[in-house]
N, C-alpha and C positions, 0 to 999 in steps of 0.2 A: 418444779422438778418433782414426778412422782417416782415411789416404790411398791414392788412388790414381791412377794415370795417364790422363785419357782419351785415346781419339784419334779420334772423332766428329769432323767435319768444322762450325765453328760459324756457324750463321745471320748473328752480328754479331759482330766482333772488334777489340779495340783494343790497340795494343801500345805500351810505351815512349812513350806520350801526355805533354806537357808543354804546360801551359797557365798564363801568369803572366798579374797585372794590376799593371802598374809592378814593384814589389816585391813583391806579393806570390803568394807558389806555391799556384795551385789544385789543378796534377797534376803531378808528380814521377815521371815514367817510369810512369803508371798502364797496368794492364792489364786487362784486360777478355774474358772469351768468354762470349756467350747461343748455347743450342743450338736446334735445330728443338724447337716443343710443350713448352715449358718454363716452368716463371716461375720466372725468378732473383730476388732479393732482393737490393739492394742497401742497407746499413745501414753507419752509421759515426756519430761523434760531431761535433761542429757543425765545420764546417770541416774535416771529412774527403776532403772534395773529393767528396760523392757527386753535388751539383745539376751542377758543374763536368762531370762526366764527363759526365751522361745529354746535357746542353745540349751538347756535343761530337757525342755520335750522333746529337742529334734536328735540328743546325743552328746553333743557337741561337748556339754557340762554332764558332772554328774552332782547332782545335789548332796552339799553335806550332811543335811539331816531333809526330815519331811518326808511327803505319800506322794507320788503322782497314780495314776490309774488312766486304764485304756479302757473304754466299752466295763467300766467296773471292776476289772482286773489289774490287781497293782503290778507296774511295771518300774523297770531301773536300766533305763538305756543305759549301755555304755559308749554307744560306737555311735555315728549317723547310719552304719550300713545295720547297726543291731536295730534303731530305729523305722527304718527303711522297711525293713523284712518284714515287720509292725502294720506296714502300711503309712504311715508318716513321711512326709516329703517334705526337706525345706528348700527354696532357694533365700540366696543368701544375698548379700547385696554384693558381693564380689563375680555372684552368678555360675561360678564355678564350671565354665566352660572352656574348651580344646579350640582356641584359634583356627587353629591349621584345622583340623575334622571338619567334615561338612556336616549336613544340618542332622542326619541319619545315624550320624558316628556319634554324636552330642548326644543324641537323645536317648542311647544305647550305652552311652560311657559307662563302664563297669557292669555291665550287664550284658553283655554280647553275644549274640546268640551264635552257634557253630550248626553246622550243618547235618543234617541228619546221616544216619549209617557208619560207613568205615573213615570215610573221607572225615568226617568231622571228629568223630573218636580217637583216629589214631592221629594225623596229622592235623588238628583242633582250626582246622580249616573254618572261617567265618562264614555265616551265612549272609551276605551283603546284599541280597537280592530281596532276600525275605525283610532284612530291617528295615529297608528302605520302602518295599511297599508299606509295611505295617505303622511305618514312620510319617507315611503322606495319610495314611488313615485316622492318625493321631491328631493331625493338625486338622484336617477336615472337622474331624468330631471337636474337635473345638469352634471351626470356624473361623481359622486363623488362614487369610488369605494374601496374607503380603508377602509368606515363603511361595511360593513357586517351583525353585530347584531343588527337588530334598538332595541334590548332591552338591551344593552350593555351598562353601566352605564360610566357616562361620566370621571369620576374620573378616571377608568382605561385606558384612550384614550391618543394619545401622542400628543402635540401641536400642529402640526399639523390637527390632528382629530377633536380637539377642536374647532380651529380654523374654520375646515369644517364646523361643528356644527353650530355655531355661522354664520357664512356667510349664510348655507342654509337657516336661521330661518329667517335670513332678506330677503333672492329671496325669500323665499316660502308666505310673506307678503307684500312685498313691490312693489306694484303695477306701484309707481312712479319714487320713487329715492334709490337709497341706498349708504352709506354714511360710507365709512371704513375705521378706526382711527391706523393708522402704523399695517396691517392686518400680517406683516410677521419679525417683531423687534424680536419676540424672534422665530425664523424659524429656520432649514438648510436651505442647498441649494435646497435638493427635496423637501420640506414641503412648502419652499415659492414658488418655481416652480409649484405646484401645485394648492396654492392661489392664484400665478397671471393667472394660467389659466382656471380657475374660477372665475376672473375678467372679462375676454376676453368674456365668454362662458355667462356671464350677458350682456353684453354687446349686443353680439347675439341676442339676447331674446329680444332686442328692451330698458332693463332697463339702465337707467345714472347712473351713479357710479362717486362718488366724492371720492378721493382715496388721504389719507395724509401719505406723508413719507418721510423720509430721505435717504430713499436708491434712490442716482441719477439715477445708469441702469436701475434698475427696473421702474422706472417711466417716462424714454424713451421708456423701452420694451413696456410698456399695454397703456401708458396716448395718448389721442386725441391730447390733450393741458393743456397745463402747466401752471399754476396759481401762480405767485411768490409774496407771500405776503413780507412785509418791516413795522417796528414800527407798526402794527395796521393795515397798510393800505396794496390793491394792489397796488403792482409796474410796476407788467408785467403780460399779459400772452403771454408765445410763447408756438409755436408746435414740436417736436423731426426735423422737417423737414426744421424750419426757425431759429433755435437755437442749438448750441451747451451746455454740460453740464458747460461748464467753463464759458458760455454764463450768464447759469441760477446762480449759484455762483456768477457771478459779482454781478446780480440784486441781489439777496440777502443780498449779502455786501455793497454794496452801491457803489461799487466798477464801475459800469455800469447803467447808469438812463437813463427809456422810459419817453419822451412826454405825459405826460395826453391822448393826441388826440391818441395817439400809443400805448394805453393800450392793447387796446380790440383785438383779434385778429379772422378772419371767422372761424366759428367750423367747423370742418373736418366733410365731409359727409362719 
């Protein structure tokens, strides 16, 4: 396992982060950097503070102490939708989608557009014609071809679709970062094959994907670089190309410890 220095300038940064709930420690001085066009990994064992961290940069939490920064500019979400405005998009593993809406109304939830001139002004009349083409335009530009009816309500869709759903609603906002909470825990094999290639395809696009989960292959197949959080804190990051899986395991367990100075490793161009 090698290291080395970067000094890329990072899209989202967290430094020295401390978040408890009464007694007990979520993040212990955690750190954090995602680069431009990247997908980091973020992997740890239960209570490694991985949900703790992401829910800090997507809103969710608001850090006790510590720096986060945007593009180099310190920020202090408070909200998901103060996040949002940011450019930052999480799905979460609950997915956060409207059963009954169909796929158009999901992908617009809380953001709905109204119709132009009187009709929309005075009577805040929906524009549902406009969402819904712009909503088949979203999934194209992904390449997401297993929606068919953007008026196709979400309830009837299989976890997989759901899942599309929810990933598109974050590309089709998230100008900056987007931020996905075990995207394929309740998957197959082809429904998660087709979210991690719709990680790849974000990725393309120029967008960072901060990507949390337990499944070790999968987060060799798609991740840049691997973020191994331990009690609160990072321990390691390595790359699929300077570490092996039993590598990332050790750190995990405790079993394997990086150097403070050996933390950080160059983001993959």
């Amino acid at each position: 396992m090698t290291t080395t220095t970067g000094t890329t300038t990072p899209v989202l940064q967290g430094r020295n982060l401390v978040k408890t709930f009464g007694r007990v420690v979520g993040l212990d001085g955690a750190n954090l950097e995602l680069y431009p066009g990247e997908v980091l990994a973020v992997v740890g064992d239960n209570g490694a503070g991985k949900s703790t961290l992401i829910k800090c940069f997507s809103g969710a939490h608001t850090p006790d102490s510590g720096e986060m920064q945007l593009n180099g500019q310190r920020i202090n979400f408070t909200s998901t939708h103060e996040a949002r405005e940011h450019g930052v998009e999480t799905v979460f593993q609950t997915l956060a989608v409207s059963p009954a809406l169909d796929i158009a109304s999901n992908l617009y939830l809380g953001r709905e557009v109204r119709k132009a001139g009187f009709v929309g002004k005075v009577f805040r009349t929906l524009d549902k014609k406009g969402m819904r083409q712009d909503s088949a335009q979203h999934l194209r530009d992904l390449g997401i071809s297993t929606l068919q009816n953007i008026t196709q309500a979400v309830e009837t869709l299989s976890g997989g679709q759901r899942q599309a759903v929810a990933v598109a609603r974050a590309a089709a906002f998230g100008s900056q970062v987007i931020i996905l909470d075990e995207p394929t825990a309740a998957l197959g094999v082809n429904e998660s094959a087709r979210v991690l290639q719709m990680i790849q395809d974000l990725r393309d696009r120029g967008l960072s994907v901060i990507l949390i989960s337990h499944n070790m292959p999968q987060v060799f197949e798609v991740a840049d670089r691997i973020h191994v959080a331990r009690l609160g804190k990072r321990a390691a990051v390595v790359t699929p190309q300077t570490a092996s899986m039993n590598d990332v395991v050790a750190i995990m367990t405790g079993a394997m410890t990086v150097p403070d100075h050996e933390q950080q490793l160059t983001p993959v161009n």
